[in-house]
C-alpha positions in Angstrom: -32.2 20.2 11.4 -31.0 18.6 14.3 -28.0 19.4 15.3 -25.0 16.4 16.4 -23.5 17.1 19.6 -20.7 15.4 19.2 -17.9 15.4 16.4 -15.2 13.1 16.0 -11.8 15.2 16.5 -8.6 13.0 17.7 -6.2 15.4 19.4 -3.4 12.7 20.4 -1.4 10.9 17.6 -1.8 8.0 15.7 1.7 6.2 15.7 0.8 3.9 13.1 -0.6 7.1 10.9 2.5 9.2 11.1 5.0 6.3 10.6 3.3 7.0 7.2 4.2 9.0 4.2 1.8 12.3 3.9 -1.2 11.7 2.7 -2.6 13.6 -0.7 -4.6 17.0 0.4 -8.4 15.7 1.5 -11.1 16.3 -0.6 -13.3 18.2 1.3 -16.9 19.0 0.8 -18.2 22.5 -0.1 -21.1 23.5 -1.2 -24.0 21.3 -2.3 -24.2 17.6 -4.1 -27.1 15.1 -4.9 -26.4 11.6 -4.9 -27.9 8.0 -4.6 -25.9 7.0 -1.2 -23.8 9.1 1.1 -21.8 6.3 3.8 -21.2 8.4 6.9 -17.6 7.0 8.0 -14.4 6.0 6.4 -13.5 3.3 9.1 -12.8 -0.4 7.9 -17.1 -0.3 7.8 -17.8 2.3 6.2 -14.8 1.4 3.3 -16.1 -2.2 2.6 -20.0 -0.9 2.4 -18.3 1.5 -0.4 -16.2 -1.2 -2.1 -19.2 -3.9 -2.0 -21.4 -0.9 -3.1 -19.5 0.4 -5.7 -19.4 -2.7 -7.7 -23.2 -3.7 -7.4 -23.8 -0.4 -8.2 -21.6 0.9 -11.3 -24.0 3.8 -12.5 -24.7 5.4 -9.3 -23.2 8.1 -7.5 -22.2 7.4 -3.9 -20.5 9.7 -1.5 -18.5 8.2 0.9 -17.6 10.9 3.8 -15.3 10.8 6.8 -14.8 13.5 9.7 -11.0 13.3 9.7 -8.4 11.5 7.8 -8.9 7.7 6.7 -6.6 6.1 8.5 -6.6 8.6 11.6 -9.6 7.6 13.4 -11.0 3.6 15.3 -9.7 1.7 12.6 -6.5 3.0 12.3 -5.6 2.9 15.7 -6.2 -0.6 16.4 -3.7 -2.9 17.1 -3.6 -4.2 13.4 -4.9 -7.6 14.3 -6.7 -9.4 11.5 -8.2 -12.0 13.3 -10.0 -15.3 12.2 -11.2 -16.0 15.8 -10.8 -15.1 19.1 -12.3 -15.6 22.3 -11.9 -15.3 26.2 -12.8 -16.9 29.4 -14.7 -20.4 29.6 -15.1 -22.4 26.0 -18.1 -20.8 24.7 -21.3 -22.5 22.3 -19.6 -24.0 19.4 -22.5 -23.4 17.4 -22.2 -19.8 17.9 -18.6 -19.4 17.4 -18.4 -21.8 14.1 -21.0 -19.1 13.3 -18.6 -15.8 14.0 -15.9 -17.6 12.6 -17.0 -17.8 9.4 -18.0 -14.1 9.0 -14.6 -13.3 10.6 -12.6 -15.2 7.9 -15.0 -14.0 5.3 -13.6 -10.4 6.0 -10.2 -11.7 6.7 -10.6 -12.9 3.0 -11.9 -10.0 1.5 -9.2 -7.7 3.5 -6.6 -9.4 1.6 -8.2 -9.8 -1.6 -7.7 -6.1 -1.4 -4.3 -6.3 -0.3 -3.9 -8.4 -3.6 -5.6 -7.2 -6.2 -4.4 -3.6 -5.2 -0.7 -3.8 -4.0 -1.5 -2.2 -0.9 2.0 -1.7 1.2 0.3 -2.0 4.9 3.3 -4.5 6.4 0.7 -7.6 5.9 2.1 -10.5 7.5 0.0 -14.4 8.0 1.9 -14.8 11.6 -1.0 -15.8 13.1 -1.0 -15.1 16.7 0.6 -16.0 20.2 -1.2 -15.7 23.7 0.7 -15.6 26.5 0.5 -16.3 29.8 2.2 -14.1 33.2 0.5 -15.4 36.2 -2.3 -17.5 37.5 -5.2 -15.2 36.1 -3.1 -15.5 32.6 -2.8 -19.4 33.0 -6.6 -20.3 34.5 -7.7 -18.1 30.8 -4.9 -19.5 28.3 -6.2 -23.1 29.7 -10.0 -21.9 28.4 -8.6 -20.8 25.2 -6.6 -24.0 24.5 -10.4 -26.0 25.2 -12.2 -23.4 23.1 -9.6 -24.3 20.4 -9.8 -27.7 20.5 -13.0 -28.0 20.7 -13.4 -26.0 17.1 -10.5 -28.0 15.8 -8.7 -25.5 15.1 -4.5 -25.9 15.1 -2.5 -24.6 18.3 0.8 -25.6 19.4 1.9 -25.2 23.3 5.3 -23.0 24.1 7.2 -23.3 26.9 8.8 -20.6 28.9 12.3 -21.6 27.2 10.6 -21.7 23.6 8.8 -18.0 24.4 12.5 -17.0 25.5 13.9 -18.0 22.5 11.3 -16.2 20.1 10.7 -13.1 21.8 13.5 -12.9 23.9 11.7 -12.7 27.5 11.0 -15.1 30.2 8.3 -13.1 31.6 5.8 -15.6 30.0 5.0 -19.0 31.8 3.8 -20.4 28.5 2.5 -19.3 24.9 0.0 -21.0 22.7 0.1 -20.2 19.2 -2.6 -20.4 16.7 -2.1 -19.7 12.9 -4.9 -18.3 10.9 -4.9 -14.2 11.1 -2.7 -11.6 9.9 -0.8 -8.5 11.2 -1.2 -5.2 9.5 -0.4 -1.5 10.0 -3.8 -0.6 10.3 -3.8 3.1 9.4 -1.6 2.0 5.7 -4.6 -0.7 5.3 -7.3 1.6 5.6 -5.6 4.2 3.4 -5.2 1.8 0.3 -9.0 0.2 0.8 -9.7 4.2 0.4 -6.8 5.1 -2.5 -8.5 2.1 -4.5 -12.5 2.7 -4.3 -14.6 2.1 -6.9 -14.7 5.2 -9.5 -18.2 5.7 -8.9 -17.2 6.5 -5.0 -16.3 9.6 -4.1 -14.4 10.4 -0.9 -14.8 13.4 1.3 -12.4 13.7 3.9 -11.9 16.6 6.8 -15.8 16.1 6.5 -17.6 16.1 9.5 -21.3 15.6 9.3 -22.7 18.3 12.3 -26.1 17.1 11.6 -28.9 15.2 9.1 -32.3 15.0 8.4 -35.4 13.2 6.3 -37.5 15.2 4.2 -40.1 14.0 2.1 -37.7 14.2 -0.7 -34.5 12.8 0.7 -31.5 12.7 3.6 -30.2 15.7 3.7 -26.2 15.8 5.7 -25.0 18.8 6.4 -21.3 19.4 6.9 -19.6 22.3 8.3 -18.7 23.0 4.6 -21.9 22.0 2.4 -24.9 19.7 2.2 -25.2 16.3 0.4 -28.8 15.0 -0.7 -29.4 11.3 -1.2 -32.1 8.7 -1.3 -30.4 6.8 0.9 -28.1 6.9 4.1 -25.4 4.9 5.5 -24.2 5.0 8.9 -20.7 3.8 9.7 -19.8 6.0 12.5 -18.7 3.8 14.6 -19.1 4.7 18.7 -20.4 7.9 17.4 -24.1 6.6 15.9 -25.8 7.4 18.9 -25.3 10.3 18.2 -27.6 9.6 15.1 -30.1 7.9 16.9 -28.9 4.5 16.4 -28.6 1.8 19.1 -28.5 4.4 22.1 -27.9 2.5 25.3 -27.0 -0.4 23.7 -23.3 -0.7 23.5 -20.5 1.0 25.7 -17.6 2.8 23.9 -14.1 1.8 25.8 -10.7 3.3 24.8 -7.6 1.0 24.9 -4.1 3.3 24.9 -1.1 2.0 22.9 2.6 3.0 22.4 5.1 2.4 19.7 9.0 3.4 19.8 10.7 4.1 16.4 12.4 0.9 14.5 15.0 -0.3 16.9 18.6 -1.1 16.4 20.6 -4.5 15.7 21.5 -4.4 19.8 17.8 -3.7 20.8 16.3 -6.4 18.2 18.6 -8.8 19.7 17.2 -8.7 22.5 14.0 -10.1 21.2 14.4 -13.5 20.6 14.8 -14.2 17.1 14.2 -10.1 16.1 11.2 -11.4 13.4 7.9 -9.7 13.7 5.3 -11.4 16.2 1.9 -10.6 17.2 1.1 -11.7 21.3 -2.2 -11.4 22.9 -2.7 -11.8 26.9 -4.6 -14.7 27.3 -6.1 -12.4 30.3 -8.9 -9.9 29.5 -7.0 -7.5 30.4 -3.2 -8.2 29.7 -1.0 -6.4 27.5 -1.1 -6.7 23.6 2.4 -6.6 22.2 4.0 -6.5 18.4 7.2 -6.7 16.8 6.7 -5.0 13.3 8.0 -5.9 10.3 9.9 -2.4 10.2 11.2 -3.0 13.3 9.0 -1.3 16.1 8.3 -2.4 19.0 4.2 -2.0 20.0 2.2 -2.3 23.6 -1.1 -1.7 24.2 -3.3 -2.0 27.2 -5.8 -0.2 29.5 -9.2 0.0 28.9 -11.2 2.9 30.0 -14.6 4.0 29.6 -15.3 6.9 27.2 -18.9 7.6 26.7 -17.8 11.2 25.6 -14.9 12.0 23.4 -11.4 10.9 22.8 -8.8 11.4 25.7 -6.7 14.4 25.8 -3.2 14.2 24.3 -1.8 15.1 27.7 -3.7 11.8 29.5 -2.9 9.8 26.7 1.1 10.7 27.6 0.8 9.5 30.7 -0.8 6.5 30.1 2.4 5.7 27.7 4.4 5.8 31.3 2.5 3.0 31.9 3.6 1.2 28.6 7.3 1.6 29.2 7.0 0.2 32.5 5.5 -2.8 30.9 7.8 -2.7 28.4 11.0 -2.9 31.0 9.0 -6.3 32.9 9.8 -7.9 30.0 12.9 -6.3 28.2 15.5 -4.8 31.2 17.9 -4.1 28.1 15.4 -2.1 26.4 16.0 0.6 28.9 16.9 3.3 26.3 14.7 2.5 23.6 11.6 5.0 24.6 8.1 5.2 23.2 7.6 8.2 20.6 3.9 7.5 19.8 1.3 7.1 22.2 -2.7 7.6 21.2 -5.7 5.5 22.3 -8.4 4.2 19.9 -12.3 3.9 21.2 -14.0 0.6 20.3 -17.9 -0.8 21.0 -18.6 -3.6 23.5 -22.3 -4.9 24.2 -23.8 -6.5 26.4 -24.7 -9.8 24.5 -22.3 -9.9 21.6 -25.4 -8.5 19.8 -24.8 -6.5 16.8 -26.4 -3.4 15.2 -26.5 -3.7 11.6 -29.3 -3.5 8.8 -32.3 -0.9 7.5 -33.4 0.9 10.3 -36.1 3.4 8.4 -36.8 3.6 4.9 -33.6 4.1 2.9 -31.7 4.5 6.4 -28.7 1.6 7.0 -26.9 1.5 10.1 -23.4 -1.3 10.4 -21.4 -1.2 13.5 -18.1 -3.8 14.4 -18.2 -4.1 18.2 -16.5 -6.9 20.9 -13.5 -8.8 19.3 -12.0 -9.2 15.8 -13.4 -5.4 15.2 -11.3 -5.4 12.1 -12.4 -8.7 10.3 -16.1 -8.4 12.0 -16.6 -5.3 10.2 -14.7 -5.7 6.8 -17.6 -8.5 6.6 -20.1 -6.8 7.9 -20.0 -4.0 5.8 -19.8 -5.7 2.6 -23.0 -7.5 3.7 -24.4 -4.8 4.5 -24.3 -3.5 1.1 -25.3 -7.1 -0.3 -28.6 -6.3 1.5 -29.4 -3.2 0.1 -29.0 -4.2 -3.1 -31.2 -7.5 -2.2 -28.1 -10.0 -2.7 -29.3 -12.7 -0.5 -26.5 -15.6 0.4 -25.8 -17.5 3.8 -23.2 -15.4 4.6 -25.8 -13.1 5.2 -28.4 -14.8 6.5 -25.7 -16.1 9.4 -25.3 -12.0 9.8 -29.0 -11.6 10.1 -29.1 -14.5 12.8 -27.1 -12.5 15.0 -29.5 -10.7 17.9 -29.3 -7.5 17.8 -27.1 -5.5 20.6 -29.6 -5.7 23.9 -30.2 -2.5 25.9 -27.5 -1.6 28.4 -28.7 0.2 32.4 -28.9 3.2 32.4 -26.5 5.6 33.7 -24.8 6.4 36.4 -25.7 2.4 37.3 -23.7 1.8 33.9 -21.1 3.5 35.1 -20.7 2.1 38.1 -21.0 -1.6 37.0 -18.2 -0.7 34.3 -16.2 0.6 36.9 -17.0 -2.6 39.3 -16.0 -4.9 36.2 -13.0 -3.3 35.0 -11.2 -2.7 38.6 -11.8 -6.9 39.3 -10.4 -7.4 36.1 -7.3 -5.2 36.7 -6.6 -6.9 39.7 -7.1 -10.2 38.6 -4.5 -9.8 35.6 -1.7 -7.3 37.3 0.5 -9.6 36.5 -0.2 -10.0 33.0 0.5 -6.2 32.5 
């Protein structure tokens, strides 16, 4: 059997995880178990192919089974934006975003169906979003996204330095632009009740790691480090880690971004922050800073990209990195001086070349869904439900728009990849330094 060579295993923290009450004691796999569908991978992907699933499929047994803790890993550590579009640099084809947009809110509508029907206490909160702009790199891209906007029809509303001051309590903005439409979220609490909730015909395995798979003339056989499960069909949901499956190699590049979070801040600190009501900001720069106000009070930054191809960063790099956070944090709050960061972790996303997207049957009985580029969180949730909508052979346009989508192109190979990331991401750090 071949053999995976690499295993997902975070070893820095999850702020959004641990802010968290403990979790039940995982379910984990030992021994052997037949079923109709094991899902490889508990991310937001890999939990709405199990929900969709699930319900067109009441009398079979599926096995949904995750290499850590739901919650812990890609999706959880994202910055909790649930967006209903999003979009850098020049205005883009209309026709083609129209398209994402509607798969995005499609999984921004079933996310918080979820939310809903199930109660689920993840801090859900319809702000919206603000991007805002530090320096000439910020204001050349918040000027594209403004036309990209209008040119959708979609509602935005300028701020002015004084109107950013007054909301979020900084002047470090030129201007904002605000767009309603998404949501904010604890991400790690979101992906823990979508896995609480799952259909009674799904069975979770967590503290699962698969260490390697097979076809035999029978069925896929996963093996664990524990046990074996047997099924007639697969689902892969790994996220960056499918390659490692065979699936898409070479075709998308797997980036970190680091963030930091403080504990809730005090009635001095919050006034500081304009109003003190929870806001979600994006950089209208590629690579700005990503900041939140929570609703329980935390203050969040993210930013940094870096190229991973490997494994998660080590804990102590990840610490470092959080050096850089509070620096950011201190450009734009000089009172916050004493409020420092106790959570720092990074989270490993897919980017391709052509916004292409891997998703569908690719052998007999073998699916394959990955949520790559922007609006990862709302991408996937729709993604994986229509994934599972065609297995079961539950055609719809929703579908058919995912089917339209080319498939991820193939990427140079390395070191040349390296090098052009490397190119790219050191003339996009210079270009938004000020943004930081």
């Amino acid at each position: 059997m071949p053999r995976l060579k690499i295993v997902p295993k975070h070893e820095d923290r999850n702020g959004w995880w641990e802010t968290l009450p403990p979790p039940a004691p995982a379910n984990v796999l030992k021994g052997e178990r037949r079923v109709h569908t094991v899902i490889v991978g508990a991310g937001v992907c890999g939990l709405a192919v199990a929900h969709q699933l699930g319900r067109h499929c009441p009398d079979s047994e599926i096995a949904l089974v995750e290499a850590e803790r739901v919650g812990f890993g890609a999706s959880g550590r994202s910055a909790g934006f649930l967006l209903n579009v999003h979009s850098h640099g020049a205005p883009k084809r209309t026709d083609i975003l129209r398209r994402n947009i509607r798969l995005w809110e499609s999984g921004l509508s079933d996310l918080r169906g979820i939310v809903r029907e199930f109660r689920i206490d993840c801090g859900w909160h319809e702000f919206g979003r603000i991007y805002g702009s530090a320096g000439p790199n910020g204001e050349r891209h918040i000027e594209e996204i403004a036309k990209t906007l209008e040119q959708l029809g979609l509602d935005r509303r300028w701020m002015s330095r004084d109107e950013m001051e007054e909301r979020i309590g900084t002047k470090f903005y030129r201007r904002g632009l605000y767009t309603p439409g998404s949501a904010l979220v604890n991400p790690a609490a979101l992906m823990r009740g979508m896995a609480r909730h799952l259909p009674l015909n799904v069975s979770l395995y967590e503290q699962t790691p698969v260490v390697g798979f097979e076809a035999d003339a029978h069925a896929y056989v996963v093996e664990t480090e524990a046990g074996r499960m047997l099924s007639d069909r697969l689902v892969l949901a790994a996220g960056v880690y499918l390659r490692q499956f065979g699936i898409a190699p070479g075709r998308y590049v797997p980036m970190t971004t680091y963030a930091s979070m403080t504990d809730p801040l005090g009635e001095g600190a919050l006034a500081l922050l304009g109003t003190g009501k929870p806001f979600g900001l994006l950089a209208s720069s590629e690579y700005g800073a990503t900041i939140r106000l929570t609703g329980d009070n935390r203050l969040f930054v993210r930013n940094l990209f870096k190229f991973n191809p490997n494994s998660p960063t080590p804990a102590p790099r990840v610490c470092e990195i959080g050096k850089l956070h509070r620096k950011g944090m201190l450009n734009r709050w000089p009172g916050l001086k004493d409020a420092g960061f106790s959570y720092s972790w990074g989270g490993t996303m897919a980017f391709t070349w052509n916004d292409g997207a891997v998703f569908g049957e690719f052998a007999p009985g073998l699916y394959a869904v990955l949520t790559n580029d922007v609006s990862p969180m709302t991408r996937g949730a729709a993604a994986g439900r229509l994934l599972a909508d065609l297995m079961e052979g539950r055609d719809s346009e929703l579908l058919r728009l995912q089917l339209e989508i080319p498939s991820a192109c193939r990427l140079p190979p390395r070191p040349f990849l390296d090098i052009g990331i490397a190119i790219r991401r050191g003339l996009l750090h210079a270009a938004a330094r000020k943004e930081f």
